[in-house]
C-alpha positions as CSV (number, residue, x, y, z in Angstrom):
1,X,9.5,11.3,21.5
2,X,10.1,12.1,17.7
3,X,8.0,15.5,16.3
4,X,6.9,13.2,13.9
5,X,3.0,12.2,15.6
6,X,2.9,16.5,16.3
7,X,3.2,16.9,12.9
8,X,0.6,14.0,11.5
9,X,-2.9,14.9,10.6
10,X,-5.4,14.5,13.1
11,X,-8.2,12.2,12.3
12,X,-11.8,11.6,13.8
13,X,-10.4,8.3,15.2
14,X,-7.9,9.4,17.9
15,X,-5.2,9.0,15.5
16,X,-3.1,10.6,13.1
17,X,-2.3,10.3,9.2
18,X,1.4,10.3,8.6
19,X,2.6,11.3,5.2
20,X,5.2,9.0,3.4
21,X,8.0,11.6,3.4
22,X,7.3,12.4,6.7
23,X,8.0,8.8,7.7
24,X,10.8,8.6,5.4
25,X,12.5,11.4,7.0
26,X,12.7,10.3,10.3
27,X,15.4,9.1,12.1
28,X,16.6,6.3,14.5
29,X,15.2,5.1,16.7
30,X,12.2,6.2,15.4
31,X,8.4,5.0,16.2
32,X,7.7,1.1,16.2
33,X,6.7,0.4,12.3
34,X,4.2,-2.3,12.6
35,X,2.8,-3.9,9.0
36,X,-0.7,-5.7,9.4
37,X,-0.8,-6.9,6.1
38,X,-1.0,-10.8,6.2
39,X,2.6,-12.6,5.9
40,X,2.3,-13.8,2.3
41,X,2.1,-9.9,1.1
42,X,5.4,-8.7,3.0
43,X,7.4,-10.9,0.6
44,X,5.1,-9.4,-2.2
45,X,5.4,-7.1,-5.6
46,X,5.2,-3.8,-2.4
47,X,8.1,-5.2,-0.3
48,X,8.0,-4.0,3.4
49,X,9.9,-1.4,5.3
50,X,13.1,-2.1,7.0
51,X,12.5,-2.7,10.8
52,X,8.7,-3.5,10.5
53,X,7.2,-5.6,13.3
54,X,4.5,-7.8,11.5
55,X,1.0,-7.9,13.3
56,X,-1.5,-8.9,10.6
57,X,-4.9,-7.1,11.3
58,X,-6.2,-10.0,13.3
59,X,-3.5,-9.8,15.7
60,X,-2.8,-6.5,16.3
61,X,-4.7,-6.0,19.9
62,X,-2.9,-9.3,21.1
63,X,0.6,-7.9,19.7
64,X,-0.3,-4.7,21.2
65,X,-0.7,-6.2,25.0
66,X,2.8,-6.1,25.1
67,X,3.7,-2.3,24.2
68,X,3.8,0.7,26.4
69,X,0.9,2.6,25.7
70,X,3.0,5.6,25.0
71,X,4.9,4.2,22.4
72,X,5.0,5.5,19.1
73,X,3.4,3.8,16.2
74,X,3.3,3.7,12.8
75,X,0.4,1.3,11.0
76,X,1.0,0.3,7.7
77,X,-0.4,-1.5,5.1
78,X,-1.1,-1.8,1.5
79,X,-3.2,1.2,0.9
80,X,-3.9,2.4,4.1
81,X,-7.4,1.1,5.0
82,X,-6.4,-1.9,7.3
83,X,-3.6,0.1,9.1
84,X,-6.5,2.6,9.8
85,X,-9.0,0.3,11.6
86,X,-5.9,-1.2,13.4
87,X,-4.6,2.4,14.6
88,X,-9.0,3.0,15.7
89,X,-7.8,-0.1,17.4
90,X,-5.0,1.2,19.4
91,X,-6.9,4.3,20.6
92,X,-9.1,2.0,21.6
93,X,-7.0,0.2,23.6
94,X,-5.8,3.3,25.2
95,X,-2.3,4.0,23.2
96,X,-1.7,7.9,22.6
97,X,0.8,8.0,20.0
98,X,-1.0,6.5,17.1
99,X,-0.9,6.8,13.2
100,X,-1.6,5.4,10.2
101,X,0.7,5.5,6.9
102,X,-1.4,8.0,4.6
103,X,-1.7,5.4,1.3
104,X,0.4,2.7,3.1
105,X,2.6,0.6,0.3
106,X,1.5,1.6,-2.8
107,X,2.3,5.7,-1.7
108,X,5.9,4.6,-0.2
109,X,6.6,3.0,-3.4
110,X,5.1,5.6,-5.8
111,X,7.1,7.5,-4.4
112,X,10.3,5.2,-4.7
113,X,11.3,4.9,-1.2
114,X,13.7,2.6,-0.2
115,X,12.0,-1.3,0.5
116,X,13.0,-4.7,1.2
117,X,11.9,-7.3,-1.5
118,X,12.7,-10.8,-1.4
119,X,14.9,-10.2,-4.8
120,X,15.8,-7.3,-6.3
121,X,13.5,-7.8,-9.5
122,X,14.0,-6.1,-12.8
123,X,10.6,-3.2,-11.9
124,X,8.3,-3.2,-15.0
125,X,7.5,-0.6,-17.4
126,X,4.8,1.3,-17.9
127,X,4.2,-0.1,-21.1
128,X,4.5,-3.6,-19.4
129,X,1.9,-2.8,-16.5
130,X,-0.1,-1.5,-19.6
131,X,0.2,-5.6,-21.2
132,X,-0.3,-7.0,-18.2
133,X,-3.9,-5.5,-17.8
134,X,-5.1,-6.1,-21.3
135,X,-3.7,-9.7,-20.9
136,X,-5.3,-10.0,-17.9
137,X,-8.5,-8.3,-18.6
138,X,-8.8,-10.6,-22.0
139,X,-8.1,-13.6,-20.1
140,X,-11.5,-12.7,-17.9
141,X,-13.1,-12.2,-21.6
142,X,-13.4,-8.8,-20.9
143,X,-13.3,-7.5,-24.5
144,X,-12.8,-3.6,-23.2
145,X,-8.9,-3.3,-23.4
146,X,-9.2,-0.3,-26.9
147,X,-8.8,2.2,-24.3
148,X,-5.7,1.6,-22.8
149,X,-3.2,4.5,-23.8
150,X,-0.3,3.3,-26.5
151,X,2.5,5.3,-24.6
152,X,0.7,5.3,-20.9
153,X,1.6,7.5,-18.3
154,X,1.5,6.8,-15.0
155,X,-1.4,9.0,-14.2
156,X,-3.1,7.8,-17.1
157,X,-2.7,4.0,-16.0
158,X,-3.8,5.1,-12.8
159,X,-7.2,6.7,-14.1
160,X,-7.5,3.7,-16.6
161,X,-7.7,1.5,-13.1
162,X,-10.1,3.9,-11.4
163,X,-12.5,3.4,-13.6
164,X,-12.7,0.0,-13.7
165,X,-12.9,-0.4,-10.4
166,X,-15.5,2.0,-10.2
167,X,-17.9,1.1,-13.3
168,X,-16.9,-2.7,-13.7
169,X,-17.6,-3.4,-17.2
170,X,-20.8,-5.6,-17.7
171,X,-20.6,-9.4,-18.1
172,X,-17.6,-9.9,-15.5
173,X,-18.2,-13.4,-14.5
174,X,-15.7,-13.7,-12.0
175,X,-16.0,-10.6,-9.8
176,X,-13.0,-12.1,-7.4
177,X,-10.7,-12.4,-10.3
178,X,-11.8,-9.1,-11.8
179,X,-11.0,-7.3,-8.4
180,X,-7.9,-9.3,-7.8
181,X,-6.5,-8.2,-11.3
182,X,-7.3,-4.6,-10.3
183,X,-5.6,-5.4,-7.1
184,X,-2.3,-6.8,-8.4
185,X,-2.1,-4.1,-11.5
186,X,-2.6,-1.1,-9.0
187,X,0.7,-2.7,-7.5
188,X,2.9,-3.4,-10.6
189,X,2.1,0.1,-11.4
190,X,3.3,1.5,-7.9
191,X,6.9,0.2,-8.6
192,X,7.0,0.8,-12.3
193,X,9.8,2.7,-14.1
194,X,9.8,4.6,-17.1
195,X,12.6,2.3,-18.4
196,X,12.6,-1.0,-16.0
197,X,15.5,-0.1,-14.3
198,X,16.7,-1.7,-10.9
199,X,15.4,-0.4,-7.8
């Protein structure tokens, strides 16, 4: 066994919060990586891991059936909420070397690990993730795009996202599509680049 689960952080769950550069630092063979996004996201704007085993969320107790309860596993997902309930799962189901990826997707890429995309895409700018959220926001005639930053940061993209998502502006008729957009911006702006370089 890797010192990798010894080192997570314990959670009320059973299981344990692994860190990205923890993850990213260990070696072969390493713990089994299992991604429970659903399929269509793998081949999405996050990527996936190399050597991933994909169990969407649904799945995960009948994938599980066939592992040694005493293997080591690493849930992941997009943010880290799904791969959570799936590792609650696994305790559940009596596995002791559980944990979830702290942040899942969008930390692995802020922090511009290696990932496997379908192509390697040109990643946008800032400035670009910037357009793409006042073009999307006006095309849900959401008037409120004045305070997006000219020259954004990251951080300040990131905070610009927060509070939309926390104080929806009023007259959003299509809370799906507002959410979605939220959704999809938070991951252009995980792989963005200062300059749009290759990854």
């Amino acid at each position: 066994m890797s010192p990798l689960y010894d080192n997570a952080l314990p959670q009320p769950g059973g299981y344990r919060d692994v860190d990205v550069r923890q993850l990213a630092a260990e070696g072969a063979p390493g713990p089994h990586l299992v991604d429970v996004r659903e399929p269509v996201e793998l081949d999405g704007v996050l990527g996936r891991l190399e050597g991933i085993r994909p169990a969407p969320l649904a799945t995960v107790r009948e994938a599980a059936a066939l592992w040694p309860k005493d293997t080591e596993v690493v849930l992941i997902c997009r943010s880290g909420a799904r791969s959570a309930r799936a590792a609650r799962q696994l305790v559940e189901l009596g596995f002791s070397r559980v944990m979830n990826l702290r942040g899942g997707m969008l930390a692995w890429n802020e922090e511009a690990l290696p990932v496997v995309r379908l192509k390697s895409d040109v990643r946008p700018t800032l400035a670009q993730v910037r357009d793409t959220l006042r073009s999307r926001l006006l095309g849900l005639r959401i008037a409120r795009v004045d305070a997006l930053p000219s020259a954004p940061s990251r951080a300040e993209l990131g905070a610009v996202l927060d509070a939309l998502r926390d104080a929806p502006p009023q007259g959003v008729d299509d809370t799906a599509a507002f959410e979605r957009t939220l959704r999809e911006v938070r991951d252009l702006l995980a792989v963005a680049s200062e300059g749009g370089s290759r990854r």
